[in-house]
Backbone bond lengths (Angstrom), bond angles and torsions (degrees), N, CA, C in turn:
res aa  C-N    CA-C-N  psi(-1)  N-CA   C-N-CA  omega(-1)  CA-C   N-CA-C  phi
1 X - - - 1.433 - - 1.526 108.78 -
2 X 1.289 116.12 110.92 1.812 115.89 161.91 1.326 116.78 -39.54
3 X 0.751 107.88 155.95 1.411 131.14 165.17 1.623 106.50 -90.15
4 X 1.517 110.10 146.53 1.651 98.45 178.22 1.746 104.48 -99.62
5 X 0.994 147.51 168.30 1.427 131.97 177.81 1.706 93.17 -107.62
6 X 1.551 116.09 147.10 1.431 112.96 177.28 1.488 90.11 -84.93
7 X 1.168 129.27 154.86 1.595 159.55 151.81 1.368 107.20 -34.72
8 X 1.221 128.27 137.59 1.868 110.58 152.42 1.682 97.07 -98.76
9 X 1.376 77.20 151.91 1.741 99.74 173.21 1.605 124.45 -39.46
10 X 0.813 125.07 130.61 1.672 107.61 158.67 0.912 116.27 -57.88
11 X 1.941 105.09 -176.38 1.435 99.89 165.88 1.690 121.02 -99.72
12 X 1.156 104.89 -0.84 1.485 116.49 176.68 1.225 91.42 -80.12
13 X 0.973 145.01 -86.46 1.570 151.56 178.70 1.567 119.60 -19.08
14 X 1.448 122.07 -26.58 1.246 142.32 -166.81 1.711 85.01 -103.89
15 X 1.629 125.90 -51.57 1.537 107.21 -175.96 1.378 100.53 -69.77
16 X 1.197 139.23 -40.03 1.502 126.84 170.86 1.336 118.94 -33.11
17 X 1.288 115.86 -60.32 1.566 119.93 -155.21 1.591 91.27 -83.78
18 X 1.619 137.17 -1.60 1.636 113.40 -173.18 1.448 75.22 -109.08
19 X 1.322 124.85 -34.85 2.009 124.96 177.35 1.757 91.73 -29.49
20 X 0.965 120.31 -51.74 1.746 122.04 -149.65 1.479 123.15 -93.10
21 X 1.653 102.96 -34.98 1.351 114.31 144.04 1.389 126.62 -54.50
22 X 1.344 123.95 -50.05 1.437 125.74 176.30 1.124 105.73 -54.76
23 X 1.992 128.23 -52.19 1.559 112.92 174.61 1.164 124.69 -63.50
24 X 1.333 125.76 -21.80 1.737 128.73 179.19 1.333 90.37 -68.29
25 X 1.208 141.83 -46.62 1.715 120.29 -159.04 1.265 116.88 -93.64
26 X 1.704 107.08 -8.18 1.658 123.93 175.08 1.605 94.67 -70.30
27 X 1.513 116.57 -48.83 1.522 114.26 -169.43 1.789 104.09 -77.57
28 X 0.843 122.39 -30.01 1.686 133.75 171.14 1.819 96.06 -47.96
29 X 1.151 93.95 -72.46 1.750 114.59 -165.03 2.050 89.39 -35.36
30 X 1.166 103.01 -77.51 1.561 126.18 -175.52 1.815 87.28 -41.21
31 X 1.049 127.68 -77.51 1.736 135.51 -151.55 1.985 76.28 -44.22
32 X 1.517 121.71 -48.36 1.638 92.76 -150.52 1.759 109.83 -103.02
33 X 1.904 102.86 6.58 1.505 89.06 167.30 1.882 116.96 -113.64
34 X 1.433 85.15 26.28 1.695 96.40 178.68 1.473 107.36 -126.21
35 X 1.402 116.16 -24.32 1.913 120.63 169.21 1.496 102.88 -95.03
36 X 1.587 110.13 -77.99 1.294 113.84 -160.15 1.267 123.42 -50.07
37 X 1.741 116.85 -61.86 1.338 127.90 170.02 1.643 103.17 -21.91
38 X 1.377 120.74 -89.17 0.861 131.24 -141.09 1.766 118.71 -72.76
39 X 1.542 108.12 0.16 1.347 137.88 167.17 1.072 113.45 -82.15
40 X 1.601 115.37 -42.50 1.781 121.73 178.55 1.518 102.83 -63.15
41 X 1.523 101.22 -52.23 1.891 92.58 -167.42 1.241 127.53 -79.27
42 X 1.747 93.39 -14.23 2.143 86.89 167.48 1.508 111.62 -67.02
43 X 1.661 87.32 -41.06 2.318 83.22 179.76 1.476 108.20 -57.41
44 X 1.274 110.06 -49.39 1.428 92.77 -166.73 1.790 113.99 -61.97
45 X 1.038 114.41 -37.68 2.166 123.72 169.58 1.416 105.53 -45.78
46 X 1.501 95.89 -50.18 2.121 92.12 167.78 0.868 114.48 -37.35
47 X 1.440 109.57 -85.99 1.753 146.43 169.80 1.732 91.45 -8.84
48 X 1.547 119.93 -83.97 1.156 124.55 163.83 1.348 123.59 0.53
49 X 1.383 107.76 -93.53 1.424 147.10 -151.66 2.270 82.06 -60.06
50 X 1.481 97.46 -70.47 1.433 91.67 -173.47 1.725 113.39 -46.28
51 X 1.107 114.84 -30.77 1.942 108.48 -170.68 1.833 95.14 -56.21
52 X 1.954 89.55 -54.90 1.798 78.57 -161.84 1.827 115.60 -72.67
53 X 1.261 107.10 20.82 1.500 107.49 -174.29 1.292 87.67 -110.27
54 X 1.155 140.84 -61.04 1.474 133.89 151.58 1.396 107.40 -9.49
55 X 1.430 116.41 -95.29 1.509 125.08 -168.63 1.450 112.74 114.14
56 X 1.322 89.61 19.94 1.950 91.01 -175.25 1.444 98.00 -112.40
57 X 1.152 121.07 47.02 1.849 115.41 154.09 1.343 116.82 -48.06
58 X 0.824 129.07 -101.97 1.614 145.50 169.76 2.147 109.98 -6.66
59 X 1.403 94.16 -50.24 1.774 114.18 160.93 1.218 100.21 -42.73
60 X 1.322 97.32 -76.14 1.539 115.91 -160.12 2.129 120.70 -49.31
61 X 1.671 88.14 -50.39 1.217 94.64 171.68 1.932 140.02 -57.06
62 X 1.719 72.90 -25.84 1.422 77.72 -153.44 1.833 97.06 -95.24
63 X 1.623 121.66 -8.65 1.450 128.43 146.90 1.543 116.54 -55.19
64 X 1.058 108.59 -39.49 2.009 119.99 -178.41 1.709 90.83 -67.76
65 X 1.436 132.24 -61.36 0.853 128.21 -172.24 1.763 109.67 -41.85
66 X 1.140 102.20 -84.73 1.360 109.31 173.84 1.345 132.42 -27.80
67 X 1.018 110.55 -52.01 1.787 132.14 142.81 1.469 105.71 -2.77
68 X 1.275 104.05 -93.45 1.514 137.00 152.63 1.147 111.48 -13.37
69 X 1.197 134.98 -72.74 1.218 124.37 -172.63 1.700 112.62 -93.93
70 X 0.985 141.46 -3.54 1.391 134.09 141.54 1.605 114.20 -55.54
71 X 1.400 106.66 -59.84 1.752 96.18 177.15 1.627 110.19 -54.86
72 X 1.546 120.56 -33.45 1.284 104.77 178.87 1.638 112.95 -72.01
73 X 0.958 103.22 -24.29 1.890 99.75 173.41 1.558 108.23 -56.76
74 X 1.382 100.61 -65.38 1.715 116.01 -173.00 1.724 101.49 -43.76
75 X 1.602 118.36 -28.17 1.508 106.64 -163.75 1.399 91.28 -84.62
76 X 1.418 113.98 -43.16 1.673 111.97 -172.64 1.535 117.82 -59.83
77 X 1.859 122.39 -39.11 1.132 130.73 176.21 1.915 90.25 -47.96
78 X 1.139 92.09 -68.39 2.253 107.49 -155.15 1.544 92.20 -46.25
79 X 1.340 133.68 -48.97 1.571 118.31 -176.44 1.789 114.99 -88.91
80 X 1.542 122.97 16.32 1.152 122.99 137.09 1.354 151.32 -65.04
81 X 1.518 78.24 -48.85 1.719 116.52 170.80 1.591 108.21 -44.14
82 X 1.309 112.85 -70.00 1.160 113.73 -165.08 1.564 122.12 -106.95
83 X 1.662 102.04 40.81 1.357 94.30 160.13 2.038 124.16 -72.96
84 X 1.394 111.90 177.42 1.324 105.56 176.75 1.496 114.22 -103.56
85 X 1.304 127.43 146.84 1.109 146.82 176.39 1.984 126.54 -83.21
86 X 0.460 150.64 110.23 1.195 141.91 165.75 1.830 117.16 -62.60
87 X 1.187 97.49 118.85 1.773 107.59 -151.81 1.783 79.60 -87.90
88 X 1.562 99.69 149.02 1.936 118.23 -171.99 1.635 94.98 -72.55
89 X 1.359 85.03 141.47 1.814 104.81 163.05 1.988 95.23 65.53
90 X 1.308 108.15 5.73 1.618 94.53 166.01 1.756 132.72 -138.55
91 X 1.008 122.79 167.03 1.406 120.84 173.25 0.890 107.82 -78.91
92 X 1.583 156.21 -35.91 1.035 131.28 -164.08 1.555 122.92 -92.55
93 X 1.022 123.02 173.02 1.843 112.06 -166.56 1.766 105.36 -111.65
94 X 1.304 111.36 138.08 2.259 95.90 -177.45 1.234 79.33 -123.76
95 X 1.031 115.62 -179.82 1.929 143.78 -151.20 1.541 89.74 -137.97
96 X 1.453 99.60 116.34 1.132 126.39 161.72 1.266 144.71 -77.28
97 X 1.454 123.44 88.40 1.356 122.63 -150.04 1.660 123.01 -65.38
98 X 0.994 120.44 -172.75 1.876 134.50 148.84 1.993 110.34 -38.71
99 X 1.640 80.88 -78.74 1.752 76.43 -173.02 1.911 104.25 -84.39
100 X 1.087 124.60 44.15 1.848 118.88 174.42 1.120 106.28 56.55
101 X 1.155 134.59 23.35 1.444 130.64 154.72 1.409 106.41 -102.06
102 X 1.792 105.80 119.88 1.697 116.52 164.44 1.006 117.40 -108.97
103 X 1.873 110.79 173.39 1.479 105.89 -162.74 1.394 97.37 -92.44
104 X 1.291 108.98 160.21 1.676 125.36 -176.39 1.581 105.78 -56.70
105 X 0.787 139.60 128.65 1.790 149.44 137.48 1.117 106.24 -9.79
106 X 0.970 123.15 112.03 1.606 122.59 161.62 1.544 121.68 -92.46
107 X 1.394 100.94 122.08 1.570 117.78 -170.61 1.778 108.63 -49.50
108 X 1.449 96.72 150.56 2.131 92.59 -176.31 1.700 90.09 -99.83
109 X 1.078 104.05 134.51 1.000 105.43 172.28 1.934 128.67 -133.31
């Protein structure tokens, strides 16, 4: 039994199909600066409006702050953690875990 060979595309056929993509993301583009946009910035004016009716700016800020700098710890701890080591008496490098267990060397073969 042959095999059938698939066709390649034309090139008319190829401007069609990016023709249609380009309008899906023209109508995308429009769907998120005529819905979305304008959904983000009323919440956020809420968001707003409620802190200073609250009166906890200064509260507020200074939790965001902190925030902030715990996740920046946690990012600095997580890209310590897992740098690689160069394992003794070899060329190849193992990854050094949490509890000091690394992964085995893998042979070159």
């Amino acid at each position: 039994m042959a095999k059938i060979k698939q066709k390649r595309p034309t090139t008319r056929q190829l401007k069609n199909e990016i023709a249609i993509i380009v309008k899906e993301l023209y109508q995308l583009k429009n769907y998120v600066n005529e819905v979305v946009t304008p959904f983000v910035t009323s919440n956020m004016s809420l968001f707003e409006k409620y802190i200073d009716f609250k009166g906890d700016i200064e509260i507020f800020l200074k939790y965001i702050e902190e925030e902030y700098d715990n996740e920046k710890r946690a990012v600095n701890k997580g890209t310590k953690e897992g740098k690689k080591k160069q394992a003794k008496g070899s060329r190849v490098t193992k990854t050094i875990s949490k509890d000091g267990k690394g992964s085995r060397p893998r042979s070159i073969q």
